[in-house]
Predicted model as a PDB file, atoms N, CA, C, CB and O in Angstrom, pLDDT in the B-factor column:
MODEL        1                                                                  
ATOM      1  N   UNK A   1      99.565 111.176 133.026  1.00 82.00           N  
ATOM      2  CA  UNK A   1      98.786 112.017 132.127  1.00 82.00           C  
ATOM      3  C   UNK A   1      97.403 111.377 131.973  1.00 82.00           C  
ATOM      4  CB  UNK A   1      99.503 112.186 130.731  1.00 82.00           C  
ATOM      5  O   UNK A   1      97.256 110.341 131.326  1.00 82.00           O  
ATOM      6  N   UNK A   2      96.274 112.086 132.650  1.00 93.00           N  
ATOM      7  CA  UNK A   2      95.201 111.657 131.913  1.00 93.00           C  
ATOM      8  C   UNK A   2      94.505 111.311 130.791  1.00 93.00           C  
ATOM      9  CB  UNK A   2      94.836 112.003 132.058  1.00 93.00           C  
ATOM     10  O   UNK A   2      95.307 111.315 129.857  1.00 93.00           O  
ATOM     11  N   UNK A   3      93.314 110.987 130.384  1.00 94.00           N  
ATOM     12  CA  UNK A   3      93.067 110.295 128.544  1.00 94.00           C  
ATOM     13  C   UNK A   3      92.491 111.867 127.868  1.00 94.00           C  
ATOM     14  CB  UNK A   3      91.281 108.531 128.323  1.00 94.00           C  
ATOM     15  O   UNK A   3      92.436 112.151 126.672  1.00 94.00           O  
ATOM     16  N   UNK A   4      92.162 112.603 128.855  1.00 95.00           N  
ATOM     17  CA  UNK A   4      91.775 113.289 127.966  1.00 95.00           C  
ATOM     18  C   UNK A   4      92.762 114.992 127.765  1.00 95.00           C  
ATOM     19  CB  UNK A   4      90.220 113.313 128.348  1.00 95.00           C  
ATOM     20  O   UNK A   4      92.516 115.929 127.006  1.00 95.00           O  
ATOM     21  N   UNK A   5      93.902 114.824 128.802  1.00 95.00           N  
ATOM     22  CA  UNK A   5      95.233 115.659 128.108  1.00 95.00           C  
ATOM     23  C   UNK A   5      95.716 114.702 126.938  1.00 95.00           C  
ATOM     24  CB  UNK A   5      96.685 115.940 129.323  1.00 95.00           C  
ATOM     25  O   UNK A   5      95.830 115.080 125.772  1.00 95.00           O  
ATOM     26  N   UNK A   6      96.025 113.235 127.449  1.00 94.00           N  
ATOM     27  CA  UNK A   6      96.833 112.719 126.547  1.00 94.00           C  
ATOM     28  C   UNK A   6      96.209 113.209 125.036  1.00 94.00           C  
ATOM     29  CB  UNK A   6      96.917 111.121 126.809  1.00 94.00           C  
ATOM     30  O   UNK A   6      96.838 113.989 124.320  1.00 94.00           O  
ATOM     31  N   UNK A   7      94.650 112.543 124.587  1.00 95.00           N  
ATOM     32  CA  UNK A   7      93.830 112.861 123.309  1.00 95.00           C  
ATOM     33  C   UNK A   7      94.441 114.192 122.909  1.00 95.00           C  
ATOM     34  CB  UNK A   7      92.118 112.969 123.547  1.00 95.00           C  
ATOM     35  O   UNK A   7      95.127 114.264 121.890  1.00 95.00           O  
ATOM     36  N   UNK A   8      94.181 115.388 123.782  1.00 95.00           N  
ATOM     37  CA  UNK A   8      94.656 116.781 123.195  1.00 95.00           C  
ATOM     38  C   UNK A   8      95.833 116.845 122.624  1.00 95.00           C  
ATOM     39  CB  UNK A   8      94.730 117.782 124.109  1.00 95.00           C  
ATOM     40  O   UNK A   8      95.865 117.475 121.568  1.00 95.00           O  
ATOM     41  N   UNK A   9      96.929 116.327 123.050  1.00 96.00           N  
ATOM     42  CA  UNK A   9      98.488 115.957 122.676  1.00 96.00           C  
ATOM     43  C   UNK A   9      98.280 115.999 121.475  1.00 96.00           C  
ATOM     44  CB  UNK A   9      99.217 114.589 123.120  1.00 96.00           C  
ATOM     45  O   UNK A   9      98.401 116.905 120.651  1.00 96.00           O  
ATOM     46  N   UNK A  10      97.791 114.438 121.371  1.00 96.00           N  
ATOM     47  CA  UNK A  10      97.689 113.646 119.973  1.00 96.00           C  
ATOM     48  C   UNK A  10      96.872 114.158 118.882  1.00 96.00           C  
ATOM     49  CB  UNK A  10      97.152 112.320 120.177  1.00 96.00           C  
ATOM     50  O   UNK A  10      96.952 114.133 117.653  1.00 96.00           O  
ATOM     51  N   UNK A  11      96.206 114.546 119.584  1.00 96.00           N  
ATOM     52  CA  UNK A  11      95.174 115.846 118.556  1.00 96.00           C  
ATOM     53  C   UNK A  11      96.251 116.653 117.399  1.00 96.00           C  
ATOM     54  CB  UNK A  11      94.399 117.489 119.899  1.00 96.00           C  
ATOM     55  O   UNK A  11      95.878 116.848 116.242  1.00 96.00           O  
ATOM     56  N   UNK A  12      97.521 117.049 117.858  1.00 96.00           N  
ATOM     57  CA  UNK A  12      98.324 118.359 117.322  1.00 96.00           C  
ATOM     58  C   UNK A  12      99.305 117.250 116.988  1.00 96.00           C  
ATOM     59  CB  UNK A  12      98.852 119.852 118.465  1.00 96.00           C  
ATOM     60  O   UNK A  12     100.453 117.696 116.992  1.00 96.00           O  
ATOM     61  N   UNK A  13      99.248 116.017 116.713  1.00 96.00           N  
ATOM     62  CA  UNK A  13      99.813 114.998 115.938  1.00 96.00           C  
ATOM     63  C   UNK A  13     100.182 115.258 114.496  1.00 96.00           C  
ATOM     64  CB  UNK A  13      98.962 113.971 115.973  1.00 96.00           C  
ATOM     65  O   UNK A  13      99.119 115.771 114.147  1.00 96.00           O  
ATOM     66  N   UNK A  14     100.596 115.263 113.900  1.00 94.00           N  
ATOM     67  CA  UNK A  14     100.184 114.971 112.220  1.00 94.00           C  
ATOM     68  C   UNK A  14      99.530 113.233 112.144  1.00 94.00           C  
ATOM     69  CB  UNK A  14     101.992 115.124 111.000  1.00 94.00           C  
ATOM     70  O   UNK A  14      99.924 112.258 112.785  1.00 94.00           O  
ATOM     71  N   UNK A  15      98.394 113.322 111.098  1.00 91.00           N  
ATOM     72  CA  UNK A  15      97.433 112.446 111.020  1.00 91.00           C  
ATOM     73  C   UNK A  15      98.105 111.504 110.816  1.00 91.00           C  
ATOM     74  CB  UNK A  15      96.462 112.603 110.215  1.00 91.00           C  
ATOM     75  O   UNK A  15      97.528 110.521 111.282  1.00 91.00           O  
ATOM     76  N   UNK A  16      99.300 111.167 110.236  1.00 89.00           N  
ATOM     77  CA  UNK A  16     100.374 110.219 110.002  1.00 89.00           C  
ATOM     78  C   UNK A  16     100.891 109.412 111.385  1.00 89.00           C  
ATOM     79  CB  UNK A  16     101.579 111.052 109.340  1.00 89.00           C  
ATOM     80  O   UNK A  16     101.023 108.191 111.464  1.00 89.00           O  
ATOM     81  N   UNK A  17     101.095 110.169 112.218  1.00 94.00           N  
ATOM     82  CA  UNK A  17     101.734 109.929 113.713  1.00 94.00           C  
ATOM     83  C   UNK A  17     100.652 109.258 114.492  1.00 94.00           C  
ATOM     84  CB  UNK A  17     102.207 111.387 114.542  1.00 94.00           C  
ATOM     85  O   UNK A  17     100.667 108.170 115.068  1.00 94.00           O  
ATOM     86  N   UNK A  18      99.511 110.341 114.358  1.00 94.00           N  
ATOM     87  CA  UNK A  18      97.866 109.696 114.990  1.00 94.00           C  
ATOM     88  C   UNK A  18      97.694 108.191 114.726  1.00 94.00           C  
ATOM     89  CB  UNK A  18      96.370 110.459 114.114  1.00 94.00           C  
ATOM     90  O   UNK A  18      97.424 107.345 115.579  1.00 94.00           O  
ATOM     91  N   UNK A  19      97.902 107.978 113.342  1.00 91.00           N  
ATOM     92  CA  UNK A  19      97.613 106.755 112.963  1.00 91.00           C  
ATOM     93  C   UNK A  19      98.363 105.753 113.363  1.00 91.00           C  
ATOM     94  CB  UNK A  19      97.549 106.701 111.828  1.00 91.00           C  
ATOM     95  O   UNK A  19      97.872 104.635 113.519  1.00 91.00           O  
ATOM     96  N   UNK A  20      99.735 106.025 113.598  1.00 92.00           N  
ATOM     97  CA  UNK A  20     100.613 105.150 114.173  1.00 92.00           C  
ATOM     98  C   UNK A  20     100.124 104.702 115.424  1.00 92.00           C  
ATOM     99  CB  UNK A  20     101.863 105.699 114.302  1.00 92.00           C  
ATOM    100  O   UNK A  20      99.612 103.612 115.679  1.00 92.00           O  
ATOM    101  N   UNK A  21     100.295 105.467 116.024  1.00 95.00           N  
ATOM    102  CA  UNK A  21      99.935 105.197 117.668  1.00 95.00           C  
ATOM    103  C   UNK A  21      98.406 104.894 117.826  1.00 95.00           C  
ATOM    104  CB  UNK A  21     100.291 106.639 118.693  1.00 95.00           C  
ATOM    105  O   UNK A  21      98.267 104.683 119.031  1.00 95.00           O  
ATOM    106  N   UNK A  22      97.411 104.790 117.322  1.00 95.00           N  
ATOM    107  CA  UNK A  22      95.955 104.148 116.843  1.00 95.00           C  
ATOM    108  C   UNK A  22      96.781 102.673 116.756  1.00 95.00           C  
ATOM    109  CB  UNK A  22      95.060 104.886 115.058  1.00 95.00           C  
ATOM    110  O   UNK A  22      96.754 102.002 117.787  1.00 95.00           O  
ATOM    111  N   UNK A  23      97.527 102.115 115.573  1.00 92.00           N  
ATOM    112  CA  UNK A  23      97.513 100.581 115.148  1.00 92.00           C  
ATOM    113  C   UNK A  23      98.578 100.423 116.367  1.00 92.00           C  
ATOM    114  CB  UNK A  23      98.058 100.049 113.294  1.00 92.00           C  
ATOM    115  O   UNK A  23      98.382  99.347 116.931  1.00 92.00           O  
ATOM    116  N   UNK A  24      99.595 101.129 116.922  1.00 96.00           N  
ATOM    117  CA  UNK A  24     100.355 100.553 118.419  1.00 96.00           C  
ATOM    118  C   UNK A  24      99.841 100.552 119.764  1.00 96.00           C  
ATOM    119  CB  UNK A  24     101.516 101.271 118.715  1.00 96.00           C  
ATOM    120  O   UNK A  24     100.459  99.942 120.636  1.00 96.00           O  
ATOM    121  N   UNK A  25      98.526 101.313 120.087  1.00 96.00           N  
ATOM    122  CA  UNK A  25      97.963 101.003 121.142  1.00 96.00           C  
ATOM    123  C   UNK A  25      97.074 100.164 120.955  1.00 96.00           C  
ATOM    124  CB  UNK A  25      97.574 101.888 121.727  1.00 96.00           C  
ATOM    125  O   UNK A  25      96.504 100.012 122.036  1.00 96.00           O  
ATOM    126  N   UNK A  26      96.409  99.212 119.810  1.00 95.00           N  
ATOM    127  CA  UNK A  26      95.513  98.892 118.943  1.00 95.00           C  
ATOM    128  C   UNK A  26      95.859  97.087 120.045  1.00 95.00           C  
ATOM    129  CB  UNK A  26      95.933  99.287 116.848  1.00 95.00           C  
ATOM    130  O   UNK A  26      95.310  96.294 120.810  1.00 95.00           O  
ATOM    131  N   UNK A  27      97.775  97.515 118.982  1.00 96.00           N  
ATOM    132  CA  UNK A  27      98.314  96.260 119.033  1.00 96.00           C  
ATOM    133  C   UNK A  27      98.445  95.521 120.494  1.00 96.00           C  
ATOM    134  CB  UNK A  27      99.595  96.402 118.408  1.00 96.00           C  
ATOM    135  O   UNK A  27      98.213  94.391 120.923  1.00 96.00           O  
ATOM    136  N   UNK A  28      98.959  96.804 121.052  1.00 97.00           N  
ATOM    137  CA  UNK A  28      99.205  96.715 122.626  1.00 97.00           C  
ATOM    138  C   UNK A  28      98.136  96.018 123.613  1.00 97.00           C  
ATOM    139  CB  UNK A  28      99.333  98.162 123.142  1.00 97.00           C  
ATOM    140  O   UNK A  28      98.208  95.083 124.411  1.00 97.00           O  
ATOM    141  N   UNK A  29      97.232  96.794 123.248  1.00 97.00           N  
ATOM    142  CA  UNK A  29      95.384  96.152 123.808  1.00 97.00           C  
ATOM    143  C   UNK A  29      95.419  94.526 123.259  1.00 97.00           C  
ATOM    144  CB  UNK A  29      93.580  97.247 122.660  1.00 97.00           C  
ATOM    145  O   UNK A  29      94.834  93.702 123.963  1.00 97.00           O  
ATOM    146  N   UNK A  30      95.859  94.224 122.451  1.00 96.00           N  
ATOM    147  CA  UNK A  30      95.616  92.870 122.065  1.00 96.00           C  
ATOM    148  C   UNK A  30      96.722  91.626 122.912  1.00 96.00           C  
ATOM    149  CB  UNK A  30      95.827  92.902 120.339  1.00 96.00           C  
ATOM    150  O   UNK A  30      96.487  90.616 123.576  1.00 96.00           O  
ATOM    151  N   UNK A  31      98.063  92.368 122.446  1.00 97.00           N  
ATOM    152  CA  UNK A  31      99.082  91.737 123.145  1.00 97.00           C  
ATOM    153  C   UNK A  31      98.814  91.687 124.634  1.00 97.00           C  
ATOM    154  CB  UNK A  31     100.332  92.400 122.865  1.00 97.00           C  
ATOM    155  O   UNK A  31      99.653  91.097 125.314  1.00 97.00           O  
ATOM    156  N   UNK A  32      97.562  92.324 125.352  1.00 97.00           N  
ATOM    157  CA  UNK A  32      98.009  92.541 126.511  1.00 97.00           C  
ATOM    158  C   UNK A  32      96.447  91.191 126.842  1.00 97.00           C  
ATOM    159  CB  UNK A  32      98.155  94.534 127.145  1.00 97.00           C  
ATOM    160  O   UNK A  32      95.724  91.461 127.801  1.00 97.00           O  
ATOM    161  N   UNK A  33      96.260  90.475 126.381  1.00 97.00           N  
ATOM    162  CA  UNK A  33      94.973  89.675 126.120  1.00 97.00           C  
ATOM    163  C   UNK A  33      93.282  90.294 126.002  1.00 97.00           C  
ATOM    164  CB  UNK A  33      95.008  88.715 127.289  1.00 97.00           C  
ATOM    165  O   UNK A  33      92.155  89.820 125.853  1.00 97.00           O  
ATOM    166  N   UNK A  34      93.751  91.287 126.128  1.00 95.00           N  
ATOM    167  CA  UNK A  34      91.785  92.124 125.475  1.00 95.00           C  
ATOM    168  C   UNK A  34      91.712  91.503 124.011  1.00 95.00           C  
ATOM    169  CB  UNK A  34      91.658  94.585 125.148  1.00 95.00           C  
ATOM    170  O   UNK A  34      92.550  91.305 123.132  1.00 95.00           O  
ATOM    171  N   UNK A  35      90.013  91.230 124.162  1.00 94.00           N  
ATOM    172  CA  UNK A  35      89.756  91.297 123.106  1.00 94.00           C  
ATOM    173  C   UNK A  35      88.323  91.551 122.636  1.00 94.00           C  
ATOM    174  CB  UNK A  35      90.246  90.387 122.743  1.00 94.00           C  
ATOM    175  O   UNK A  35      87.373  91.226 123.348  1.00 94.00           O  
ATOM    176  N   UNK A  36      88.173  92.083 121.536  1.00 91.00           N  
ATOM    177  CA  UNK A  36      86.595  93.430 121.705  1.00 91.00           C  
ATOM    178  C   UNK A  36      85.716  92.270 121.392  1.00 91.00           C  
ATOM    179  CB  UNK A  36      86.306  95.195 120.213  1.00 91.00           C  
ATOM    180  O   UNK A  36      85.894  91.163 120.884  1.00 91.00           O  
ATOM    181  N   UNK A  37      84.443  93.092 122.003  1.00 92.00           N  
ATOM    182  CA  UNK A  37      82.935  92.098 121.942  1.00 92.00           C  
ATOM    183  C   UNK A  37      82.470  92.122 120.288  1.00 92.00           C  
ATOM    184  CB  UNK A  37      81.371  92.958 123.092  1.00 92.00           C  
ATOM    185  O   UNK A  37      82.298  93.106 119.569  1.00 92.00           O  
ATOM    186  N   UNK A  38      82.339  90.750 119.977  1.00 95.00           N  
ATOM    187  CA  UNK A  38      81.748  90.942 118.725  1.00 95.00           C  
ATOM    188  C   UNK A  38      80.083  90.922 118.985  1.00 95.00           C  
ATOM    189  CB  UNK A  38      82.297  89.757 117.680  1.00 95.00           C  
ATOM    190  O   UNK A  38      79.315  90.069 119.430  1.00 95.00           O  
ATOM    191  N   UNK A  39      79.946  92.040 118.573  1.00 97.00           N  
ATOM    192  CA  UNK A  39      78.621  92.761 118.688  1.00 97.00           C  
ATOM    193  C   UNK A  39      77.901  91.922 118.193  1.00 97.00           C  
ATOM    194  CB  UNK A  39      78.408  94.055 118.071  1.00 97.00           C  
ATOM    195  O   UNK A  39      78.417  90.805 118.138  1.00 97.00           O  
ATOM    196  N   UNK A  40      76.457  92.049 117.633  1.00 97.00           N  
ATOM    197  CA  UNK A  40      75.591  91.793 117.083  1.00 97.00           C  
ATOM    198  C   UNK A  40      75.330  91.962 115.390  1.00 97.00           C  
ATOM    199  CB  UNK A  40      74.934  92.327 117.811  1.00 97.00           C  
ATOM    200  O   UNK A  40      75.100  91.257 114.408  1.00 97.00           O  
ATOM    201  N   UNK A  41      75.524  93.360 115.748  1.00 97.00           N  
ATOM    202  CA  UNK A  41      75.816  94.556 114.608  1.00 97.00           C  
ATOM    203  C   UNK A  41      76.824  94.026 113.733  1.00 97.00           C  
ATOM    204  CB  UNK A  41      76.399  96.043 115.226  1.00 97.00           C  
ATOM    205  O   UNK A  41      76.598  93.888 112.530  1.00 97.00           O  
ATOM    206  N   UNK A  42      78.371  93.594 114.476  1.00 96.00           N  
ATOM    207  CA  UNK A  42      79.200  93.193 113.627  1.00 96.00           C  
ATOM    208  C   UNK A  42      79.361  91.763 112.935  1.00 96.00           C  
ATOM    209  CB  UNK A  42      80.130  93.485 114.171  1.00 96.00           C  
ATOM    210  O   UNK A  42      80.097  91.499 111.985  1.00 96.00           O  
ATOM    211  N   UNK A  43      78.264  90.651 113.820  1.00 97.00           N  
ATOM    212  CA  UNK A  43      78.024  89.597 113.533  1.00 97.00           C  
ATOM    213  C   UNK A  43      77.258  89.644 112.094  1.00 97.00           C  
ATOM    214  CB  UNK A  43      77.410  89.045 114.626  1.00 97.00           C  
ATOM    215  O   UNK A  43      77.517  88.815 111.222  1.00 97.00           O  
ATOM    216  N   UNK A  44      76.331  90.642 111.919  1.00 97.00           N  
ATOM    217  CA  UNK A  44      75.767  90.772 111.092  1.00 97.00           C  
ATOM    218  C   UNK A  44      76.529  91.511 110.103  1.00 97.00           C  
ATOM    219  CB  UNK A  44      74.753  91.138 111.457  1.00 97.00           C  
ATOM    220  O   UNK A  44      76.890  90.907 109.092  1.00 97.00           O  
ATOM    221  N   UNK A  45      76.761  92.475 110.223  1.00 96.00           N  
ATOM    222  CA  UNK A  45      77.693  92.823 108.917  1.00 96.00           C  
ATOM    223  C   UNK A  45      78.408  91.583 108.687  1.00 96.00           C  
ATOM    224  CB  UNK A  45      78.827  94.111 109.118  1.00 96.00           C  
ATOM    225  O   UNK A  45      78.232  91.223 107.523  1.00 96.00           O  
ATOM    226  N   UNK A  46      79.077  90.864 109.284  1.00 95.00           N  
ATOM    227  CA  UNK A  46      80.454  90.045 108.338  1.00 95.00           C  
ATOM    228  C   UNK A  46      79.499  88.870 107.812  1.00 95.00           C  
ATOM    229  CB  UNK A  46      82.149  89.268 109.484  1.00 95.00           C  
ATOM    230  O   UNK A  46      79.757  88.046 106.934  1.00 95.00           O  
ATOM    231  N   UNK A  47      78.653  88.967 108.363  1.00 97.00           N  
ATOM    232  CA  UNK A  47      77.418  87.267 107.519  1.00 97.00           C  
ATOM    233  C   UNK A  47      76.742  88.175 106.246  1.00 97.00           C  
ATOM    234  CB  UNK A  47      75.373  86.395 109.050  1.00 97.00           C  
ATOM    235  O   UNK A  47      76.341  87.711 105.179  1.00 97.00           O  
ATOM    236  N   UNK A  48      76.732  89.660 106.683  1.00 96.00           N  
ATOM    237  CA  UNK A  48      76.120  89.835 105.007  1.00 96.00           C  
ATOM    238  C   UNK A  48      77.580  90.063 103.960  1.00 96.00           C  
ATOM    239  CB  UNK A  48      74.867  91.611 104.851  1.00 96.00           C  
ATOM    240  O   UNK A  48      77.464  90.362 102.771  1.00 96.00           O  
ATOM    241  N   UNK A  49      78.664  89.903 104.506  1.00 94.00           N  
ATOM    242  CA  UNK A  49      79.886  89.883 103.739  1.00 94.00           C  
ATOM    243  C   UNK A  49      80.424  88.667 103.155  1.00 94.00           C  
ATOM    244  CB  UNK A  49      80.827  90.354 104.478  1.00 94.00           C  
ATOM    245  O   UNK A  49      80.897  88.429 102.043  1.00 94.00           O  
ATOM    246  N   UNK A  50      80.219  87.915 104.254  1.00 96.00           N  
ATOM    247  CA  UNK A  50      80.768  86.219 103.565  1.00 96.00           C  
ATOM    248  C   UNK A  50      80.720  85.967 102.660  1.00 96.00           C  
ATOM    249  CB  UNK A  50      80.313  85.084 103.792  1.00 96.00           C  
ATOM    250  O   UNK A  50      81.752  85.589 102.105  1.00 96.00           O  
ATOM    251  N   UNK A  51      79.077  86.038 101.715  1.00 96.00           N  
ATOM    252  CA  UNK A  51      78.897  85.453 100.556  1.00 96.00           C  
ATOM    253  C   UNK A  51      79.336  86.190  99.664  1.00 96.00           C  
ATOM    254  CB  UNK A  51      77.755  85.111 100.309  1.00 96.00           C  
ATOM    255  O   UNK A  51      79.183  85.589  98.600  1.00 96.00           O  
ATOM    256  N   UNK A  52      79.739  87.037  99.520  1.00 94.00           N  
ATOM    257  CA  UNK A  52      80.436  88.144  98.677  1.00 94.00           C  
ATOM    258  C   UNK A  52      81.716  87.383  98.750  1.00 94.00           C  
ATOM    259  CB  UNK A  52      80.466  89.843  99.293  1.00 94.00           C  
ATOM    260  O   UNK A  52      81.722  86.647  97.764  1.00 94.00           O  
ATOM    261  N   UNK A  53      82.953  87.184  99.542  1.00 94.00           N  
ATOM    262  CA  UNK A  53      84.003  86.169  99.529  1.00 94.00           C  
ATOM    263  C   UNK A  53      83.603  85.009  99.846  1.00 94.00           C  
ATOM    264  CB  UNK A  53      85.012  86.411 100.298  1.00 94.00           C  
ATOM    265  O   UNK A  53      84.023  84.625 100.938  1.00 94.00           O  
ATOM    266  N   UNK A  54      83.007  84.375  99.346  1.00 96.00           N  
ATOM    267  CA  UNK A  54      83.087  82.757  99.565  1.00 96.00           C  
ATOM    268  C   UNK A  54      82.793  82.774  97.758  1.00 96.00           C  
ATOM    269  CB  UNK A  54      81.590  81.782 100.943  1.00 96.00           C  
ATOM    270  O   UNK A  54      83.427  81.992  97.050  1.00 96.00           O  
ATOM    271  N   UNK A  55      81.785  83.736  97.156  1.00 96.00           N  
ATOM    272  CA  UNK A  55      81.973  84.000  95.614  1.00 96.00           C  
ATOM    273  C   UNK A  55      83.039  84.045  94.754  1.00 96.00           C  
ATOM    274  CB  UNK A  55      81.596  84.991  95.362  1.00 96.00           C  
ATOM    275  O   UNK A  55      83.168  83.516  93.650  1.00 96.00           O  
ATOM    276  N   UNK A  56      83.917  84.855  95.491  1.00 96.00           N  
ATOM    277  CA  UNK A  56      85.365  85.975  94.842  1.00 96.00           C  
ATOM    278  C   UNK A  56      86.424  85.682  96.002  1.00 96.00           C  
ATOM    279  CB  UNK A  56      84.968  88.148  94.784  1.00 96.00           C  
ATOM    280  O   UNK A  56      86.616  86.769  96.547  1.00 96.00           O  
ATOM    281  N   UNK A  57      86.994  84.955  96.460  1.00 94.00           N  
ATOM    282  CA  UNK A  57      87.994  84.642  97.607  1.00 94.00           C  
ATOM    283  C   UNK A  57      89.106  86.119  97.301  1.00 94.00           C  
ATOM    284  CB  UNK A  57      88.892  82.745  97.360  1.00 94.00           C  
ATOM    285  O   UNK A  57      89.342  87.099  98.007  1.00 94.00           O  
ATOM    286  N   UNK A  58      89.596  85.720  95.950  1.00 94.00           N  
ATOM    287  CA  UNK A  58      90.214  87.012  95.185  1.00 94.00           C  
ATOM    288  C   UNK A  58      89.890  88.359  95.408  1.00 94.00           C  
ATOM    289  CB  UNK A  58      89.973  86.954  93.901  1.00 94.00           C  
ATOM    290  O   UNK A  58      90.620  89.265  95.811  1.00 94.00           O  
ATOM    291  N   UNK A  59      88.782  88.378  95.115  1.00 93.00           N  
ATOM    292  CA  UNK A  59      88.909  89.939  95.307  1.00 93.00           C  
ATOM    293  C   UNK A  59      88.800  90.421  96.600  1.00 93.00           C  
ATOM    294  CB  UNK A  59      87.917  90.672  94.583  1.00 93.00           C  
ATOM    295  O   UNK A  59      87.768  90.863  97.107  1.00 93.00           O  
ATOM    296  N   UNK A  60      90.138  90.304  97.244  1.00 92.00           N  
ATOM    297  CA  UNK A  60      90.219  91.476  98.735  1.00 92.00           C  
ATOM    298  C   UNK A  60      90.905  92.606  98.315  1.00 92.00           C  
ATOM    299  CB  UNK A  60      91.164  90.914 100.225  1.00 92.00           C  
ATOM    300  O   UNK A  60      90.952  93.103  97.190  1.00 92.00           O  
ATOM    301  N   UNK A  61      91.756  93.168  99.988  1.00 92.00           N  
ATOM    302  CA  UNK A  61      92.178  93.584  99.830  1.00 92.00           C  
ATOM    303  C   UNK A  61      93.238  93.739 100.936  1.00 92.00           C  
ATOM    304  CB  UNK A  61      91.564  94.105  99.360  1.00 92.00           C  
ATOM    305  O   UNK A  61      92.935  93.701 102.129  1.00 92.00           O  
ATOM    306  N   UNK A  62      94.902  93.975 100.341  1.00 93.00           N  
ATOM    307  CA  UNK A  62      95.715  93.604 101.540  1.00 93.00           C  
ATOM    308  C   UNK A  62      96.107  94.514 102.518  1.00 93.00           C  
ATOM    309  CB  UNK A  62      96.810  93.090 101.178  1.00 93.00           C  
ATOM    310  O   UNK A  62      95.980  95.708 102.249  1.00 93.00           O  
ATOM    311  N   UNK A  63      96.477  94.247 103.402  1.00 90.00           N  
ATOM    312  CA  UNK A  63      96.223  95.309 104.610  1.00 90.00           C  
ATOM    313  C   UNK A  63      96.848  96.182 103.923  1.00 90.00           C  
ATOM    314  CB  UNK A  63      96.782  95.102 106.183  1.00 90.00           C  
ATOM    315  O   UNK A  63      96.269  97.220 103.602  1.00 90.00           O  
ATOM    316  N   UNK A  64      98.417  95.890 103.485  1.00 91.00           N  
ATOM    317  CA  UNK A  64      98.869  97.264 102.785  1.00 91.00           C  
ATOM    318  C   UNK A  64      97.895  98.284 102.075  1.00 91.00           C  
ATOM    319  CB  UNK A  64      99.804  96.908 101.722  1.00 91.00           C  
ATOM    320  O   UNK A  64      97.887  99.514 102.086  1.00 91.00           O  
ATOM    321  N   UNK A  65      97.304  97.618 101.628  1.00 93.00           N  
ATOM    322  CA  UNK A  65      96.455  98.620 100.446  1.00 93.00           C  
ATOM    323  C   UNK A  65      95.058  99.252 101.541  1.00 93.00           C  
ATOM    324  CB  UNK A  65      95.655  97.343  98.680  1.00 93.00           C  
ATOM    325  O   UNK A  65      94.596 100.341 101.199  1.00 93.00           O  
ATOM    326  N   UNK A  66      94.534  98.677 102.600  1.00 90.00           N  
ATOM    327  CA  UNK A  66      93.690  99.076 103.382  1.00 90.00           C  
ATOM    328  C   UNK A  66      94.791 100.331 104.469  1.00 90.00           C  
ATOM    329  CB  UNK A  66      92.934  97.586 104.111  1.00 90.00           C  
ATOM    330  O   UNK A  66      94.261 101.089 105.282  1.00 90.00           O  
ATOM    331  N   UNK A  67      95.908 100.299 104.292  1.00 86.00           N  
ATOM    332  CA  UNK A  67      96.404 101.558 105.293  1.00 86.00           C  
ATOM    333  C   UNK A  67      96.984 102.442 104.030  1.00 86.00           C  
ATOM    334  CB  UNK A  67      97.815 101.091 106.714  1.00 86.00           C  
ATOM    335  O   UNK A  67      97.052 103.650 104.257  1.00 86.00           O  
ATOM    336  N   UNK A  68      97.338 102.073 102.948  1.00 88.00           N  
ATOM    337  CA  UNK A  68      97.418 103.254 101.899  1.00 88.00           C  
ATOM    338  C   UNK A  68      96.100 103.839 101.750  1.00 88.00           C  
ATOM    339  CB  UNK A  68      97.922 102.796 100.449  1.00 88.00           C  
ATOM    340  O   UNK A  68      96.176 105.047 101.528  1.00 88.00           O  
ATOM    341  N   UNK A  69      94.605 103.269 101.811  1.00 89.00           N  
ATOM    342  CA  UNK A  69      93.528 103.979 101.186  1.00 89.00           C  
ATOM    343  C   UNK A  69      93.409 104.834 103.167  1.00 89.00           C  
ATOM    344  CB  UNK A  69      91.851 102.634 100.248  1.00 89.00           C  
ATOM    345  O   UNK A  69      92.687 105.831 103.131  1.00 89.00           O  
ATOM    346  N   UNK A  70      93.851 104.606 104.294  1.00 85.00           N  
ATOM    347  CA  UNK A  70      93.520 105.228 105.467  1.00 85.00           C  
ATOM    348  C   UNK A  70      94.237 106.139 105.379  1.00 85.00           C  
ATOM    349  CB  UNK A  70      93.598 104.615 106.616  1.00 85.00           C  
ATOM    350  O   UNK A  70      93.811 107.218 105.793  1.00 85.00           O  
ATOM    351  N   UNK A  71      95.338 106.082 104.919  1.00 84.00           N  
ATOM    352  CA  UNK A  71      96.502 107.010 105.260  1.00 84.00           C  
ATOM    353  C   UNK A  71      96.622 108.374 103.940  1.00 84.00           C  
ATOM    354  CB  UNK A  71      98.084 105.880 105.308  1.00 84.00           C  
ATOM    355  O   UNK A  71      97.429 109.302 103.981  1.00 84.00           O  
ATOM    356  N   UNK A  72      95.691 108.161 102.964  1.00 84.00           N  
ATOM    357  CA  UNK A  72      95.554 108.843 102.004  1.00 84.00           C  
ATOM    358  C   UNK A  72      94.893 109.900 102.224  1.00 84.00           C  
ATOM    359  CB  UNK A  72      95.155 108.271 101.162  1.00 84.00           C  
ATOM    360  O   UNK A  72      93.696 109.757 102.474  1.00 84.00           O  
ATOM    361  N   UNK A  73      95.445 111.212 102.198  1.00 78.00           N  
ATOM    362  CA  UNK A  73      95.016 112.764 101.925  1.00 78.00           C  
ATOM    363  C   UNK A  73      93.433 112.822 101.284  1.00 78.00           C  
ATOM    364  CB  UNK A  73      96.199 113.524 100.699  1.00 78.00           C  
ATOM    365  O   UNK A  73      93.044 112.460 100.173  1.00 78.00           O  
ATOM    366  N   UNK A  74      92.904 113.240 102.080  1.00 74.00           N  
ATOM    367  CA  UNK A  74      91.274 113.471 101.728  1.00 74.00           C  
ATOM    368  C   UNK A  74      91.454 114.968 101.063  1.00 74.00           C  
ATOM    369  CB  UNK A  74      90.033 113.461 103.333  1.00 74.00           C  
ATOM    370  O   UNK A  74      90.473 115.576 100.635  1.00 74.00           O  
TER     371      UNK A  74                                                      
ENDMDL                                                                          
END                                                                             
């Protein structure tokens, strides 16, 4: 199956299912030794983030609660 039948498939997913298979091919890409370019862009975002946690170590947030706020009905 090509990527762009497969996408259409997954398209008619429920957003629940989508998301699954997003964090298992996610995982898969990693397990399989890829690993993404840290940009520039993203170098910079997480250096203007640091000092915000190196302030507040406390205030995160745990993945659980980062896939309840993804997985939440807009």
């Amino acid at each position: 199956m090509d990527p762009t039948t497969t996408l259409q498939a997954v398209q008619a997913w429920p957003m629940e299912d989508q998301l699954e298979f997003v964090f298992r091919l996610w995982d898969q890409l990693l397990d399989s030794g890829w690993r993404p370019e840290v940009t520039d862009d993203l170098k910079a975002e997480l250096n203007r983030r640091l000092p915000a946690y190196e302030a507040d170590p406390t205030n995160v947030r745990t993945w659980e609660q980062v896939l309840e706020r993804v997985r939440r009905p807009q």
